[in-house]
N, C-alpha and C positions, 0 to 999 in steps of 0.2 A: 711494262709501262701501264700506267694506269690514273683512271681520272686524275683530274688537281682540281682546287677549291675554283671556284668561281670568281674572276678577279671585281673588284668592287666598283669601276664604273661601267664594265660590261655592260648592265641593262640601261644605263642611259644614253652609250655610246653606241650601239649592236641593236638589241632587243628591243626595246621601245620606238627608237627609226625604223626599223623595219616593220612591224606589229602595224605601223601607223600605214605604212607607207601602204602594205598590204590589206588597211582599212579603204583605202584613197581607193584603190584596184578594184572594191567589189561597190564603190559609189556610196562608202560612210564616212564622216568626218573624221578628220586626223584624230590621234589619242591628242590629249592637251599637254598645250606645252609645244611640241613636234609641227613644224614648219608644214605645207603646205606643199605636196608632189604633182598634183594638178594634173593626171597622167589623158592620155591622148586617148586611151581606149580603157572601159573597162570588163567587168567578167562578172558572171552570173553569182560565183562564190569563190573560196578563197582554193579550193583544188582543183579549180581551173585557170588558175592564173599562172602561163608561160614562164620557166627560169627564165628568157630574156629579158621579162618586165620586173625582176627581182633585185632593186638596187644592193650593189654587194658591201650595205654596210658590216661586214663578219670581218671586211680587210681591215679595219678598224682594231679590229683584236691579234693582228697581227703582231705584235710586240712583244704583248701578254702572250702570245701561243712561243713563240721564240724563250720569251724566259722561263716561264713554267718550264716547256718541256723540252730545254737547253738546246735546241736547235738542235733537235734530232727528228729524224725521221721518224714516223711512227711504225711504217709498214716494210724497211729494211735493217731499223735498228743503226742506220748510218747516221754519223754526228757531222752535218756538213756546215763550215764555217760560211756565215752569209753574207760576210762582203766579197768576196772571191771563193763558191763552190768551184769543185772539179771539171762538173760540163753545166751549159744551163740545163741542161736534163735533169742532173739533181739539185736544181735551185726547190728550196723549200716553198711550197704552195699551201695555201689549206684545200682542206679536202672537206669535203659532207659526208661523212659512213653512211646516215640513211639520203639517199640522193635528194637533191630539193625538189626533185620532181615527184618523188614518192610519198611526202610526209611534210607539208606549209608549217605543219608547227613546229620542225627541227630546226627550218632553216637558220632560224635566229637566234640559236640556243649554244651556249657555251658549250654544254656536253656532249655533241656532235659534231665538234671540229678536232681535227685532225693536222697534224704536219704532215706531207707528205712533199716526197721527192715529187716535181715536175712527169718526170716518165711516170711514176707509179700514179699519180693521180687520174693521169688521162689513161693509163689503161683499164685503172677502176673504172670509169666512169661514172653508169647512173646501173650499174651492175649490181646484185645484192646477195652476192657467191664468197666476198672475202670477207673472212674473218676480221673482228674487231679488232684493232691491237689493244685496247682495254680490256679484252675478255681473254685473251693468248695469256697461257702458265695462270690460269686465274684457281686452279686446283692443286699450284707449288708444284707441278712437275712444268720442266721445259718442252713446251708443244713442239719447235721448230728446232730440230737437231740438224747440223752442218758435220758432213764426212772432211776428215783432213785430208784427203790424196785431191777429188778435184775441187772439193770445195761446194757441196749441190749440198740444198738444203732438204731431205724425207722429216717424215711424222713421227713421232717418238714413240718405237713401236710396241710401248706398254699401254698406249691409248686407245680406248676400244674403236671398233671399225667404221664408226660412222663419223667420233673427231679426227678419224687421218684421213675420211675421205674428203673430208672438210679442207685440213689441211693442203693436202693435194691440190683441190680446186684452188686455192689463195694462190700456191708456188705457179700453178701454169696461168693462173687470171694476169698476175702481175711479172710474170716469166721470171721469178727471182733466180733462176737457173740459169739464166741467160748469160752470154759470155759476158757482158759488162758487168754484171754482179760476181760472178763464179772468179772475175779476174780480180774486181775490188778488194772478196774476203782471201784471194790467195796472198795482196798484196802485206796485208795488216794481218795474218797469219805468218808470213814467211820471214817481216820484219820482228815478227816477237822470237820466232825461233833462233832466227840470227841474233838480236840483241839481249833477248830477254826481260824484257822492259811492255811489261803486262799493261803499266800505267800509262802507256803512249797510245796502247791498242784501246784503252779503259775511252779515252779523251776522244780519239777519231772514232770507234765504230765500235763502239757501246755492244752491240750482239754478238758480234766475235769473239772480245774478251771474256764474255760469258760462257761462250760454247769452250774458247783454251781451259778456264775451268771445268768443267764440266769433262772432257776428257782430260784433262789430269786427275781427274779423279775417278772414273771410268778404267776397266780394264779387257770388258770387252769388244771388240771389233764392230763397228758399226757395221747395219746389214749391206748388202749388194743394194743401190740404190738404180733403179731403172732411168733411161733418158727419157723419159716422159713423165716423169712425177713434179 
């Protein structure tokens, strides 16, 4: 996965409400143009102003984040359909990769939002241990390799030792080992085996069908993967 272009009313819809609204917060007048937030308390500067006072015009780009980036998750590779996902756990949320607590100038920025599943987001949280999924296989190798027997995803162990300990940290931050995932990728693995129908596995869960490639092309045995990776 990897950026997409900037959708074109992004900074009048997103960007410039929020830029303003963030003006109002440290006691400047709005950017022009941009209505009037009149907030109740303000703050010395703008990296002191509380994510709760952060109105979330970014839901705004919720649309545009669905079509870009087809209503897939960004941090399990799941394509979950958004009138009826599976559980609300994996109801698509956006996510901030650099937290808004970390960095006032992401917040409002097209290139730090992310899909993400419901669970996965709130385990992220304002944590700064996972891996981008913009920057994942960004050197054309597959960073995140899926064993077939239970289905646990380890580090692709051609990667030198400091990106699999990378990796690592992302699978236990966001437990992607965890029974509800481990059962998910057995589900959309086990139905391609039985039908054969790659292009079913392509449409629901986008990472899977990557990894079926990847071991059909693959001959030797992925390693012994420990329960705690």
């Amino acid at each position: 996965m990897a950026l997409r272009t900037e959708p074109e009313a992004f900074d009048r819809i997103v960007r410039r409400p929020g830029l303003s609204d963030m003006a109002e917060l440290v006691g400047e007048d709005p950017l022009p143009g941009q209505g009037r937030m009149n907030p109740d308390e303000t703050f010395p500067d703008r990296e002191s102003i509380p994510g709760r006072h952060l109105r979330s015009h970014w839901r705004r780009a919720r649309n545009d984040l669905l079509r870009t980036y087809d209503q897939t998750c960004a941090f399990s590779g799941l394509r979950v359909s958004t009138p009826c996902p599976p559980t609300d756990d994996h109801r698509l949320t956006i996510d901030h990769m650099v937290p808004k607590s970390k960095n006032w100038r992401l917040v409002y920025e097209w290139s730090n939002l992310r899909l993400a599943c419901k669970i996965l987001n709130h385990r992220k949280g304002d944590s700064e241990d996972v891996l981008d999924p913009f920057e994942v296989d960004a050197n054309g190798e597959a960073w995140f390799h899926m064993e077939p027997v239970e289905f646990r995803l380890f580090p692709n162990p051609n990667l030198n030792p400091c990106l699999q300990a990378r990796i690592k940290a992302t699978i236990s931050r966001l437990d992607l080992n965890g029974p509800a995932w481990l059962s998910a990728r057995e589900v959309h693995f086990t139905r391609f085996k039985t039908h054969g129908r790659l292009r079913q596995v392509e449409r629901a869960f986008p990472y899977v069908a990557r990894e079926i490639r990847r071991l059909g092309t693959e001959s030797t045995p992925p390693p012994e993967v420990s329960s705690d990776a």
